[in-house]
C-alpha positions as CSV (number, residue, x, y, z in Angstrom):
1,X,-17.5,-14.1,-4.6
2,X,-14.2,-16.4,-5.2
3,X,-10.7,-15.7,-3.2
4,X,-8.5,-17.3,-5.4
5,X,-3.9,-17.3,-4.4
6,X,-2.7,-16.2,-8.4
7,X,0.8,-16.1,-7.2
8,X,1.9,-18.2,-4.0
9,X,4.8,-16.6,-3.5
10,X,5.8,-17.1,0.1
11,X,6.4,-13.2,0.6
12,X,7.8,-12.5,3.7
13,X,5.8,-9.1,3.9
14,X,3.7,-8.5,0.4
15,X,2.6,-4.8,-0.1
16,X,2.2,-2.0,-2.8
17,X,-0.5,-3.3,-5.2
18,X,-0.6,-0.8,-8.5
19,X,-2.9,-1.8,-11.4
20,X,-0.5,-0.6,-14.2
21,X,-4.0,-0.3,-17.1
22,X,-2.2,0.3,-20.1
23,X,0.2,-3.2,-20.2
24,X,-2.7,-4.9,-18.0
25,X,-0.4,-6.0,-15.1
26,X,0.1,-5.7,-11.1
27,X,2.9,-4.4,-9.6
28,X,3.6,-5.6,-6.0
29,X,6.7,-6.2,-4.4
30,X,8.2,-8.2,-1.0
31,X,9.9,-5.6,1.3
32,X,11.9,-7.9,3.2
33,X,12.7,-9.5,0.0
34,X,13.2,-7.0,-1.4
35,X,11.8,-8.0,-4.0
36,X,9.7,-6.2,-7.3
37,X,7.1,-8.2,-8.7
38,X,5.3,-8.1,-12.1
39,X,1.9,-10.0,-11.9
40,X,0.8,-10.8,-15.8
41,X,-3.1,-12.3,-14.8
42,X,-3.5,-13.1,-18.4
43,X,-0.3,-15.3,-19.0
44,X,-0.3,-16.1,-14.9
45,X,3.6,-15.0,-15.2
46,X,4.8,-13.0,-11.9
47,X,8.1,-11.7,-13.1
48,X,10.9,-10.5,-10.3
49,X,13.4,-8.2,-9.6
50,X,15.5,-8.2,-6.6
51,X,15.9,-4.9,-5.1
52,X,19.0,-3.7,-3.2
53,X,17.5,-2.5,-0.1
54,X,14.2,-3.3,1.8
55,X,11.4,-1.5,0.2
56,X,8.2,0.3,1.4
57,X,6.3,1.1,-2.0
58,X,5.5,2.0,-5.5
59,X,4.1,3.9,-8.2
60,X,4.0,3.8,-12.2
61,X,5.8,7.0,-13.8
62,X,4.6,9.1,-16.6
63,X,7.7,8.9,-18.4
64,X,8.1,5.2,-18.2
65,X,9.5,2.9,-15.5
66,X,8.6,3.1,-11.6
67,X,8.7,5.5,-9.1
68,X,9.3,4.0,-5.0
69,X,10.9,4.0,-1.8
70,X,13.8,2.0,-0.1
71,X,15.5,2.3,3.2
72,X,17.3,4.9,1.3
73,X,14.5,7.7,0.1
74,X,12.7,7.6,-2.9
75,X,14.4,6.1,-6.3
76,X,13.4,5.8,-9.8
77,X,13.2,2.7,-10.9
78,X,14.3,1.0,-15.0
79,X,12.9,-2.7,-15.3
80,X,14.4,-2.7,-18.8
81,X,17.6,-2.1,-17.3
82,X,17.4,-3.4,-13.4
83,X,18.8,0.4,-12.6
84,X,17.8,2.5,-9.7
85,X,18.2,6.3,-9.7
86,X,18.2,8.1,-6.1
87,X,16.2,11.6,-6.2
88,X,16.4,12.2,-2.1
89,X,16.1,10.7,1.5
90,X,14.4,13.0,4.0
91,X,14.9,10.5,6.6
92,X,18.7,10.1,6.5
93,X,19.2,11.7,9.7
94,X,17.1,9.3,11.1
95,X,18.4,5.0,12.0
96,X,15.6,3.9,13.7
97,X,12.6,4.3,10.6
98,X,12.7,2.5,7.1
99,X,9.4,3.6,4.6
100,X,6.2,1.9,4.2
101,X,2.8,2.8,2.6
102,X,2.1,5.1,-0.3
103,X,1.0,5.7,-3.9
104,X,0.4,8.8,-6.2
105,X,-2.5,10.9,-5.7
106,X,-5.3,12.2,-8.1
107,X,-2.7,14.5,-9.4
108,X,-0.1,12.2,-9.7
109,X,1.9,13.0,-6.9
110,X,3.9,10.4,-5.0
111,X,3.2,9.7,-1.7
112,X,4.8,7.2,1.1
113,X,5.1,6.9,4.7
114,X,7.8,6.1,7.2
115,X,7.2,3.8,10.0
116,X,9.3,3.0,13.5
117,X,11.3,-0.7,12.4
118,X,14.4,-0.9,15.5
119,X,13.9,-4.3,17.0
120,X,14.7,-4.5,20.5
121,X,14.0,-0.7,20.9
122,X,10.7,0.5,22.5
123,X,8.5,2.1,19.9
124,X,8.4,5.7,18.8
125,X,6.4,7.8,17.0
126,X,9.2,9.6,14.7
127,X,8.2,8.5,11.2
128,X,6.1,11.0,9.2
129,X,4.5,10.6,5.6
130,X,6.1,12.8,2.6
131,X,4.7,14.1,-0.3
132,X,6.9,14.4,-3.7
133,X,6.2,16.6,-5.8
134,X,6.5,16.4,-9.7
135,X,9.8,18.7,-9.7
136,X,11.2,16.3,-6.8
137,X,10.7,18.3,-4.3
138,X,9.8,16.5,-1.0
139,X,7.7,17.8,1.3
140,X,6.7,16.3,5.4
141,X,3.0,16.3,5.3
142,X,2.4,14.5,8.3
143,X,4.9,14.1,11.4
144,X,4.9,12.0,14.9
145,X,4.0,8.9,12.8
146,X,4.7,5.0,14.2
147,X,3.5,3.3,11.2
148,X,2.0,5.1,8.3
149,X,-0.4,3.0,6.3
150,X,-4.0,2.7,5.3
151,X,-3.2,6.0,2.3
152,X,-6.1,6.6,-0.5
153,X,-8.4,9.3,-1.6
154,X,-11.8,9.6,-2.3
155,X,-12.8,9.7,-5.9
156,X,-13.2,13.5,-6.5
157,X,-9.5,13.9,-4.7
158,X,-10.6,16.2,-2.2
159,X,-10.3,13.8,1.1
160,X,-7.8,11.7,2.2
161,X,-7.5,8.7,4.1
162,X,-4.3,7.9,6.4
163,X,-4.0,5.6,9.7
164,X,-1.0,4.9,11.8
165,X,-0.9,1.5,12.5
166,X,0.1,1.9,16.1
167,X,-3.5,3.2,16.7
168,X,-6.9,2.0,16.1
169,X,-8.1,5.1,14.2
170,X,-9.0,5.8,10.1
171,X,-8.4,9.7,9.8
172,X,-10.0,11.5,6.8
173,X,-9.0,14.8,5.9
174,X,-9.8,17.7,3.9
175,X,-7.2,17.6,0.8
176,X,-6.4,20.3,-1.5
177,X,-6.0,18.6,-4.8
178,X,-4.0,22.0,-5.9
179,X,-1.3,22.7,-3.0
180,X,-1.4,18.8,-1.9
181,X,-2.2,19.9,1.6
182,X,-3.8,18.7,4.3
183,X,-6.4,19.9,6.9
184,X,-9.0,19.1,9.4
185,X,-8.3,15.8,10.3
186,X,-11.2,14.0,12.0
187,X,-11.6,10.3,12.5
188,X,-13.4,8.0,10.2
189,X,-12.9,4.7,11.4
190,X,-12.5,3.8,14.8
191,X,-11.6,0.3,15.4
192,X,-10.4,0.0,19.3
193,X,-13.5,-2.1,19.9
194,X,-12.7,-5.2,18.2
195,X,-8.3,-4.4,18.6
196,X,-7.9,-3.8,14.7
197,X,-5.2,-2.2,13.2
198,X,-5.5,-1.0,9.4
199,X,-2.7,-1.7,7.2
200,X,-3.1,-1.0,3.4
201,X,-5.9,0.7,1.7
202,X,-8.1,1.7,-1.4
203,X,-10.5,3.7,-2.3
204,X,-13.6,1.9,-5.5
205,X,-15.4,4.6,-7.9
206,X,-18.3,4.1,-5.4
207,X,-16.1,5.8,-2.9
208,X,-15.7,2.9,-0.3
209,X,-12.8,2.4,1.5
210,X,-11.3,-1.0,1.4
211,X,-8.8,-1.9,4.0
212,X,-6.7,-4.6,5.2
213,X,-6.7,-5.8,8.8
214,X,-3.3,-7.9,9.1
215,X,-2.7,-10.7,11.9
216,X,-6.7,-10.8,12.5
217,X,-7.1,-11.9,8.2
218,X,-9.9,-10.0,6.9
219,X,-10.6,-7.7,4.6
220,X,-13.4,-4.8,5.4
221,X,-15.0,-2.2,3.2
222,X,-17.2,1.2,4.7
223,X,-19.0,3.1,3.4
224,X,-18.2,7.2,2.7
225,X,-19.7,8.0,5.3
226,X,-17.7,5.7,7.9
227,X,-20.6,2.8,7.7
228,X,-19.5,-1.0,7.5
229,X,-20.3,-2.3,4.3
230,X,-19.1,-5.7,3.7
231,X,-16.5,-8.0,5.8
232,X,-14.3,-10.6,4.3
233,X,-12.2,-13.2,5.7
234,X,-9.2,-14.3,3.8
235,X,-7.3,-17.8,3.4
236,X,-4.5,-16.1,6.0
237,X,-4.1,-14.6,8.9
238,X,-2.2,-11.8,7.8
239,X,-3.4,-9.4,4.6
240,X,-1.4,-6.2,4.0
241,X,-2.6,-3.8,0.8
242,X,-5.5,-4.1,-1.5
243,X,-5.9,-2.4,-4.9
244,X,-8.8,-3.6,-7.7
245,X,-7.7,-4.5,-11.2
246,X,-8.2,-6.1,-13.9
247,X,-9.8,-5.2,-17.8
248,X,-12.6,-3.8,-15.9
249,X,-11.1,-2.8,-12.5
250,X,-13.4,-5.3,-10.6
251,X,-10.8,-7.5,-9.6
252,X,-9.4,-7.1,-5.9
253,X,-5.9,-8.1,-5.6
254,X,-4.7,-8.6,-1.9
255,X,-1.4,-9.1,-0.8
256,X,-0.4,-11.3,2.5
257,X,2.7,-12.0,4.4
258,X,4.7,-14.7,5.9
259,X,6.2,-12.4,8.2
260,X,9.2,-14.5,9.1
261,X,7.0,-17.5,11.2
262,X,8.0,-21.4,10.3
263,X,5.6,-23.6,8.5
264,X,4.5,-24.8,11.8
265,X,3.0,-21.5,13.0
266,X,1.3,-20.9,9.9
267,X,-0.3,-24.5,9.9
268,X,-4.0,-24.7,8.5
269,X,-3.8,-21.5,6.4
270,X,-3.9,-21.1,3.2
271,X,-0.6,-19.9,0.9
272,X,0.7,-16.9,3.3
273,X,2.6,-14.4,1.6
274,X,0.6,-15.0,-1.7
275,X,-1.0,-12.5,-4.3
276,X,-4.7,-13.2,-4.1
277,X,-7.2,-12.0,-6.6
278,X,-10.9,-11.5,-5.4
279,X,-13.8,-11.9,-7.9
280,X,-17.5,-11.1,-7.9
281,X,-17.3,-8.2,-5.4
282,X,-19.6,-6.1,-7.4
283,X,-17.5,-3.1,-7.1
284,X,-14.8,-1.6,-9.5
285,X,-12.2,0.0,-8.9
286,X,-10.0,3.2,-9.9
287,X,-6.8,4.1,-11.6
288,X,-3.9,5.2,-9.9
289,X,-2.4,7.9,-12.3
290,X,0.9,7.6,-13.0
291,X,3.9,10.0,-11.0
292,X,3.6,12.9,-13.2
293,X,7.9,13.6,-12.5
């Protein structure tokens, strides 16, 4: 196995890892940034894009172009043309939330969360994760959310995985590839032992779940059955999403963050906020179809 920084780009919070197969790129952007990245492995170019509002995360669309979330909803995005298109904000009602986590489904349905951001404000549990449909509908999924991260399902699309990071806890549930519903949540992973949180997550063609445990620097894969498979400790203290790419999806591509600290309190790690690209796993991953809409 080799950890290796491909981009050390000093991100202030790196998230949102798509493998975008057909151009043979990564997508992954900065949300305090905000800033869109385009990670070219073979040329070792990571193109940018600055975004006008904080993001939370992204998708490749069917039709060409992105698919993601801002402070402001979900938004189409051109990178041919640096335009961004609003489709709808179910949380405009709401000051104290901005969106985090998501991708598409097995479907190709876009998903992302909301998460509690008010500094200075104790935290609350109002966030909730939204499904959007390929008409643009949006539909509230999940409600009474903190922090929604840790989204993926399992190869065959009928479970899916979801944490809020202001718990310890993995939840798997029954999901309805057809309706994109959810039921009988149960807990997969339970983490209080050791003071984890989960932040971003994937699923390999194995069925594993990979997930990121930021501020305590590792990287963990179980089993689908909830076993501990492997355990991995990054460069820095602070991974945020995983996805596998490459020509033969066996490439693990893990973002970090800088989270606002000084140089100081990030002395003795290694590049913090950079794109890194794990090797020699032994696993492969899957494609993330595109938003069908």
């Amino acid at each position: 196995m080799e950890i290796q920084c491909v981009v050390d780009a000093g991100a202030e919070l790196g998230e949102a890892t798509v493998w975008d197969p057909s151009a043979g790129v990564l997508w992954w952007i900065d949300i305090y940034g905000p800033t869109i990245y385009r990670f070219d492995p073979a040329s070792g170019e990571n193109r940018s894009w600055t975004a006008p509002e904080n993001l939370g995360c992204l998708g490749l669309r069917r039709s060409g172009g992105l698919v993601l979330t801002m402070a402001t909803g979900f938004h189409f995005f051109d990178p041919d043309t640096g335009s961004f298109t609003p489709i709808v904000d179910p949380e405009q009602d709401l000051q104290d939330t901005r969106f985090n986590d998501g991708k598409t489904d097995r479907q190709g349905r876009f998903w992302s969360g909301s998460m509690f951001e008010a500094p200075g404000k104790p935290a609350a549990k109002i966030g909730a994760l939204y499904r959007l449909d390929t008409d643009h509908s949006v539909h509230k999924v999940i409600d009474g959310v903190g922090c929604a991260n840790g989204l993926a399902w399992s190869p065959d699309g009928d479970k899916m995985y979801f944490t809020d990071s202001h718990t310890h806890l993995v939840w798997v549930y029954d999901f309805d590839p057809e309706s994109g519903e959810v039921s009988n949540r149960r807990i997969f992973i339970d983490l209080s032992d050791r003071d984890f949180i989960v932040d971003g997550a994937t699923v390999d063609a194995d069925g594993c779940y990979w997930l990121t445990i930021p501020f305590k620097g590792k990287l963990l894969a179980y089993d689908p059955d909830g076993k501990l498979m492997r355990e991995i400790d990054m460069p820095c203290d602070l991974p945020t999403c995983c996805e596998f790419g490459g020509k033969d999806l066996d490439v693990l591509y893990v973002t970090t963050a800088r989270l606002r600290r000084s140089d100081s309190e990030l002395t003795g790690q290694q590049s913090p906020g950079g794109l890194f690209a794990i090797s020699g796993l032994g696993s492969k991953g899957l494609i993330l179809p595109p938003y069908g809409g």
